[in-house]
C-alpha positions in Angstrom: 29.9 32.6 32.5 31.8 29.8 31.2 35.7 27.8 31.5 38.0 29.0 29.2 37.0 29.0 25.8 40.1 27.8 24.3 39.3 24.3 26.4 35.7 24.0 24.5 36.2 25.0 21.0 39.9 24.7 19.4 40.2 27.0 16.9 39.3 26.9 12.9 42.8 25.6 11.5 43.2 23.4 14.6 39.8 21.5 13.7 41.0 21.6 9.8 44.3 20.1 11.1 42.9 17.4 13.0 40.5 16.6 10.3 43.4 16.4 7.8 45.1 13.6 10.0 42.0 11.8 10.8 41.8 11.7 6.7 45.6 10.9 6.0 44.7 7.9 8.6 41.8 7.1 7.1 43.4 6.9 3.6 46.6 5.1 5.0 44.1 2.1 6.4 42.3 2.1 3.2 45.9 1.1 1.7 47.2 -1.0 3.8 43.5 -3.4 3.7 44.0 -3.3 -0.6 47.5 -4.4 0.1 46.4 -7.0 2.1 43.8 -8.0 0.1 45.8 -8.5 -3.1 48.4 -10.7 -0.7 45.4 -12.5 -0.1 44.5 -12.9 -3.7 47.9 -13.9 -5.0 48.6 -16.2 -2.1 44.9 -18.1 -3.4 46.5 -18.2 -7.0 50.1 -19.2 -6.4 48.1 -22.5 -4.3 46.7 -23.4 -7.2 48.5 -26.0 -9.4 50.5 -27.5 -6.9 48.2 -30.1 -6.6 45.7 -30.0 -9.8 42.3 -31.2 -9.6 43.1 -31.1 -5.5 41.6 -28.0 -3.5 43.7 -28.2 -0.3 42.1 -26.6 3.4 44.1 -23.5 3.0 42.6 -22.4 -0.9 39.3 -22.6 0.7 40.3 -20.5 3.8 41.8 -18.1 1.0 38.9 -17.8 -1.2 36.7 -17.8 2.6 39.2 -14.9 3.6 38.8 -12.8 0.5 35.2 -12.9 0.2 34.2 -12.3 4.1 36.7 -9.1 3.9 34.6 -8.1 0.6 31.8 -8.5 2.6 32.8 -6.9 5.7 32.9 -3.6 3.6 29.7 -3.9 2.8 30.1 -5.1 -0.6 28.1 -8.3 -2.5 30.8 -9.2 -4.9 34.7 -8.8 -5.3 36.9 -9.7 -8.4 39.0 -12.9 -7.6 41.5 -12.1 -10.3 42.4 -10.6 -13.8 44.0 -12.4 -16.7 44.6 -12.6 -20.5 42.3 -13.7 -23.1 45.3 -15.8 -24.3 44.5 -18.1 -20.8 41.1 -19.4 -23.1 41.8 -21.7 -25.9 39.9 -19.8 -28.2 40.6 -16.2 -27.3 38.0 -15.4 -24.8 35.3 -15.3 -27.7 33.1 -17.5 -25.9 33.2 -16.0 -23.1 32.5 -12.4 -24.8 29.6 -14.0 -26.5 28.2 -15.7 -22.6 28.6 -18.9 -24.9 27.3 -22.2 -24.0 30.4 -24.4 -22.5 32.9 -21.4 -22.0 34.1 -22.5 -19.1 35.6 -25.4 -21.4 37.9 -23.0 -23.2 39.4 -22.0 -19.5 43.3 -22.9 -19.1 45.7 -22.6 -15.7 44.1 -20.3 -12.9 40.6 -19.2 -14.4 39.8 -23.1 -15.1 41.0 -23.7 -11.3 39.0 -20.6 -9.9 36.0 -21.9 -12.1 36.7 -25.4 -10.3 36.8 -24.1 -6.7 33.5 -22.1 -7.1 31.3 -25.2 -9.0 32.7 -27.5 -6.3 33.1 -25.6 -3.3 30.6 -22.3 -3.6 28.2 -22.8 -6.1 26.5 -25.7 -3.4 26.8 -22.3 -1.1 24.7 -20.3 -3.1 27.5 -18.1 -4.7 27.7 -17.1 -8.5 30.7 -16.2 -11.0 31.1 -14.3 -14.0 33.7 -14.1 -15.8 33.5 -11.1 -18.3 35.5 -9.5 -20.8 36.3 -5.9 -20.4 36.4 -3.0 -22.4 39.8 -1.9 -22.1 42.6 -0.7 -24.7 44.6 -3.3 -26.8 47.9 -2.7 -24.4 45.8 -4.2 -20.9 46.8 -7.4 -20.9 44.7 -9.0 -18.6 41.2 -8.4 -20.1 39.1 -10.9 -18.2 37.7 -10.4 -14.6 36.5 -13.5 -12.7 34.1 -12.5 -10.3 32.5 -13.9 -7.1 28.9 -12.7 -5.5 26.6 -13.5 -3.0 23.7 -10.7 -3.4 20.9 -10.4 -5.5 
């Protein structure tokens, strides 16, 4: 009739077995690209201020890095960073109230991300928002800044 059926179809809690480590693997990549991700993230922040007002080759391959992996999985946006309403000089309120001049009130890091996108990807077509988010009084970083390139 046929070879051995052992050699064609494993049995039930083989297949469940192998299916469990293909997901454990799975999972364990999915970690190992956030964790790189937010290496690539910080490493973009901690460039910033070393020179101010100077946006050096590397930040652009950093903020180039972050985005293409963003879009690699198939996304059209991906938050740059998080901070603290206490980064705006007046609180974040213009920036809750999509305010005309907010970016004004930016301080540190968001005004340098804010700087890096008008200069370098705004002339590429990219957009930024910077939103305030609903989160309880003990989240201290309550502001997203983030970057897309779809509709």
């Amino acid at each position: 009739m046929f070879g051995k059926i052992d050699d064609l179809l494993p049995d039930a809690k083989e297949l469940q077995r192998r299916a469990g480590l293909e997901k454990t693997r799975k999972v364990d990549e999915y970690v190992d690209l956030l964790a790189e991700a937010e290496l690539e993230k910080r490493a973009l922040i901690e460039s910033f201020g070393k020179k101010p007002g100077i946006f050096e080759e590397r930040t652009v391959k950093l903020a180039s890095a972050i985005i293409q992996r963003a879009a690699r999985g198939g996304n059209s946006e991906v938050q740059i960073y998080r901070f603290s309403n206490l980064l705006c000089t007046d609180g974040g309120l213009a920036i809750s109230q999509n305010a005309a001049g907010w970016e004004d009130t930016l301080a540190g890091a968001p005004q340098e991300i804010y700087r890096l996108w008008s200069d370098c990807l705004q002339p590429r077509g990219y957009q930024i928002r910077y939103a305030m988010l609903e989160l309880p009084a003990s989240f201290r970083e309550n502001i997203s800044i983030v970057v897309s390139w779809g509709d």
